[in-house]
C-alpha positions as CSV (number, residue, x, y, z in Angstrom):
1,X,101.3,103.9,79.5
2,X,102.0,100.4,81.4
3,X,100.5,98.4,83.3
4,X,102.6,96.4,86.1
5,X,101.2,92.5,87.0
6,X,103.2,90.8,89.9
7,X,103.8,87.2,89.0
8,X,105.6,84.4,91.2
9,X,109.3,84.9,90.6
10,X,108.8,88.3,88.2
11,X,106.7,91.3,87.2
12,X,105.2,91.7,83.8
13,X,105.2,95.2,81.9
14,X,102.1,95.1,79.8
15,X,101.0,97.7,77.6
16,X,97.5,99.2,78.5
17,X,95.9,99.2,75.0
18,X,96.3,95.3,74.7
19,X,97.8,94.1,77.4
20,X,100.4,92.5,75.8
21,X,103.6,91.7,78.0
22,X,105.8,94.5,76.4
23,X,109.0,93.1,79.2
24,X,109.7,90.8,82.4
25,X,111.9,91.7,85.4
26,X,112.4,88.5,87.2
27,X,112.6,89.4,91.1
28,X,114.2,85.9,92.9
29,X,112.1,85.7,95.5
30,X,108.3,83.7,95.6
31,X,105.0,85.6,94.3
32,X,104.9,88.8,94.3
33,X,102.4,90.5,96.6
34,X,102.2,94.2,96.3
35,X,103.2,96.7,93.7
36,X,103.0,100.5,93.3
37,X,104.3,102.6,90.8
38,X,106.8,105.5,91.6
39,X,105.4,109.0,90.9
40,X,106.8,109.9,88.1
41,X,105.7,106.1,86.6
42,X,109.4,105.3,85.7
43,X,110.0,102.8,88.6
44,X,107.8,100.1,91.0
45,X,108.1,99.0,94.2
46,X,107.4,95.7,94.4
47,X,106.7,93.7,98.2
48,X,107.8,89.8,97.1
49,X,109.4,87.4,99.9
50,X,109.7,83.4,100.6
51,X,107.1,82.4,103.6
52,X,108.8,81.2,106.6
53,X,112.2,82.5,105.2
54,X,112.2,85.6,104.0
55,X,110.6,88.9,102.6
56,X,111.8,91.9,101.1
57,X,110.6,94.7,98.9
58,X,112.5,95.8,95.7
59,X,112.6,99.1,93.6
60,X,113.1,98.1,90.0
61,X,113.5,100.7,86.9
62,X,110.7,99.9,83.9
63,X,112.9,101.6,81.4
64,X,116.3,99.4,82.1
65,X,114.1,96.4,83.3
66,X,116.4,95.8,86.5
67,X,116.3,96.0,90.0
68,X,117.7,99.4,91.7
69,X,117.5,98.9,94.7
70,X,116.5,96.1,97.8
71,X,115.0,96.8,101.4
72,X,115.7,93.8,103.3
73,X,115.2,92.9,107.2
74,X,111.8,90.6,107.1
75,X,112.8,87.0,108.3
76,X,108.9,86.1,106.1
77,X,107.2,87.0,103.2
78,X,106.3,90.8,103.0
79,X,102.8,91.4,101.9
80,X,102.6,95.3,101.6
81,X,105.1,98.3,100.8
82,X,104.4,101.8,99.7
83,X,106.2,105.0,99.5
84,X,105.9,107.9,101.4
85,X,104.0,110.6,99.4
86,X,107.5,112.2,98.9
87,X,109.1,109.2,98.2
88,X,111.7,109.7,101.0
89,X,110.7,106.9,102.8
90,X,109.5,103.2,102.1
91,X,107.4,101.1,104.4
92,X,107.0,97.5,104.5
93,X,105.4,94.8,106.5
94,X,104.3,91.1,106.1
95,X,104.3,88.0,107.6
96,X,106.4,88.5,110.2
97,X,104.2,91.2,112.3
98,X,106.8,93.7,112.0
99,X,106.8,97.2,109.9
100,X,109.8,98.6,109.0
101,X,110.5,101.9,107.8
102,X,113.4,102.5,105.3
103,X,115.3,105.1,104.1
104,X,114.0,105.4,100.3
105,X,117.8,106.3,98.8
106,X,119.6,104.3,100.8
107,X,117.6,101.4,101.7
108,X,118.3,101.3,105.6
109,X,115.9,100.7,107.9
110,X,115.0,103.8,109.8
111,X,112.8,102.2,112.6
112,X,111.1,99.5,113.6
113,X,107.0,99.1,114.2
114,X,105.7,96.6,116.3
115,X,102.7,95.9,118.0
116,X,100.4,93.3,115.8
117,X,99.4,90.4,117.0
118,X,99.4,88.8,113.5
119,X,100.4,89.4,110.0
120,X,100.1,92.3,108.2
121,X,98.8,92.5,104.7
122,X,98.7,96.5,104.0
123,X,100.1,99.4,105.0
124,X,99.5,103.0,104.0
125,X,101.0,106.4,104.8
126,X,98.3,109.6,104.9
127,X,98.5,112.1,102.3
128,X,100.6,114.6,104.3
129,X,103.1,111.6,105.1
130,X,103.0,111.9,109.2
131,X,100.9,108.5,109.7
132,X,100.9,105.5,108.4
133,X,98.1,102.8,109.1
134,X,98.1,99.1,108.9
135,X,96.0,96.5,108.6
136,X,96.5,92.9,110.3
137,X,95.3,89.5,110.5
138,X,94.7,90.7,114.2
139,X,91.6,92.4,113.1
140,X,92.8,95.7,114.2
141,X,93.9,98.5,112.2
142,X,96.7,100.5,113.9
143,X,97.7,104.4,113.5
144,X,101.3,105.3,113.6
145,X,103.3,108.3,114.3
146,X,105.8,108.1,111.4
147,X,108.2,110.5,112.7
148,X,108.6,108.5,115.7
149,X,107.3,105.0,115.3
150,X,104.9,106.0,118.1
151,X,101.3,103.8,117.9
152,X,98.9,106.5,118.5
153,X,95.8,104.3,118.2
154,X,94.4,100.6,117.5
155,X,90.9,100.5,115.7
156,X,89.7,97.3,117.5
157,X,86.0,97.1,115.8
158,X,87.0,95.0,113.4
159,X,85.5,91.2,113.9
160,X,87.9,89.4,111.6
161,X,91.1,90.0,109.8
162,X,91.6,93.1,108.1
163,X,93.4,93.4,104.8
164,X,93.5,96.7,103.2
165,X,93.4,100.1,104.8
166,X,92.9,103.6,102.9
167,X,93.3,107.3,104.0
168,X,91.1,109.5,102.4
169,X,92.7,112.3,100.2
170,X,92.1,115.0,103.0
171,X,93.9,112.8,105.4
172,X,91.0,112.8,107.6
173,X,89.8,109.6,107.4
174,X,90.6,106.2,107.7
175,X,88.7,102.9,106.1
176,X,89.4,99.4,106.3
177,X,88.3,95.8,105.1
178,X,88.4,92.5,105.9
179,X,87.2,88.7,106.2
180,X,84.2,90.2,107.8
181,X,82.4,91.6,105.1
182,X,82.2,95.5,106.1
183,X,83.9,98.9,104.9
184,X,84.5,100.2,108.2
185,X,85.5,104.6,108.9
186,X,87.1,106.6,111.1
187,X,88.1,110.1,111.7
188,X,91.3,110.8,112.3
């Protein structure tokens, strides 16, 4: 098994036992920011971008140490991407206060997400795929109706920016964290 370390201009493939770098893919963009491994574990999807230029995410294969595939359409750095849980969809967001959702074979955008009032630095669909929840520099974390781009609700609480958010495995919950110190939950 691997272990995947985003880098500024590249990713690192390590090997778990002793963590040395077993390969690099170099990804042309500035740090990367976000990385998740595929299901199957023989691809990543990596969120990497140039602040105040550019962002994108990239899908590169482990086993051919090359890039497959790039989902484009930030105009700044993207700070978060993840699958769908069946892989047939990608989102990403970043920077640029936009989430965009993207075909996963074909890389086009499917919709558009807006709504935050600053960047956002996660995003996460819920284990049945039919939400997906983001979490902003806004302090709010917002609920999405992935079918169609629909905001269903924004979780306000927060005092301070808020940069990761989690569904729990029963998709019921929600939690979220941030500059101010607390693990905050809700029901769905």
């Amino acid at each position: 098994s691997s272990i995947v370390v985003g880098r500024y201009k590249s990713i690192e493939i390590q090997a778990t036992a002793t963590n040395d770098v077993t390969s690099t893919i170099v990804v042309d963009d500035g740090k990367v920011n976000d990385v998740q491994f595929s299901a199957d574990g023989k691809s990543v999807l990596v969120a990497t971008g140039v602040t105040g230029l550019s962002g994108r995410a990239v899908v590169a294969d482990l086993a051919r140490k090359k890039i497959l595939k790039e989902l484009a359409g930030h105009n700044d750095v993207v700070y978060a991407a993840v699958w769908s849980p069946d892989e047939s969809l990608i989102a990403t967001a970043g920077y640029d206060r936009r989430i965009l959702l993207h075909n996963a074979d074909s890389g086009a955008v499917v919709r558009e997400m807006v709504g935050h009032n600053g960047a956002i630095f996660d995003v996460q669909f819920s284990p049945d795929g039919t939400l997906l929840a983001s979490a902003s520099a806004d302090g709010t974390i917002k609920v999405w109706q992935v079918a169609s781009g629909e905001r269903l609700d924004t979780l306000s609480q927060p005092q301070a920016e808020q940069y990761s958010v989690r569904f729990s495995p029963d998709g019921n919950t929600i939690f979220g964290t941030g500059a101010d110190n607390r693990i905050r939950k809700w029901n769905v």
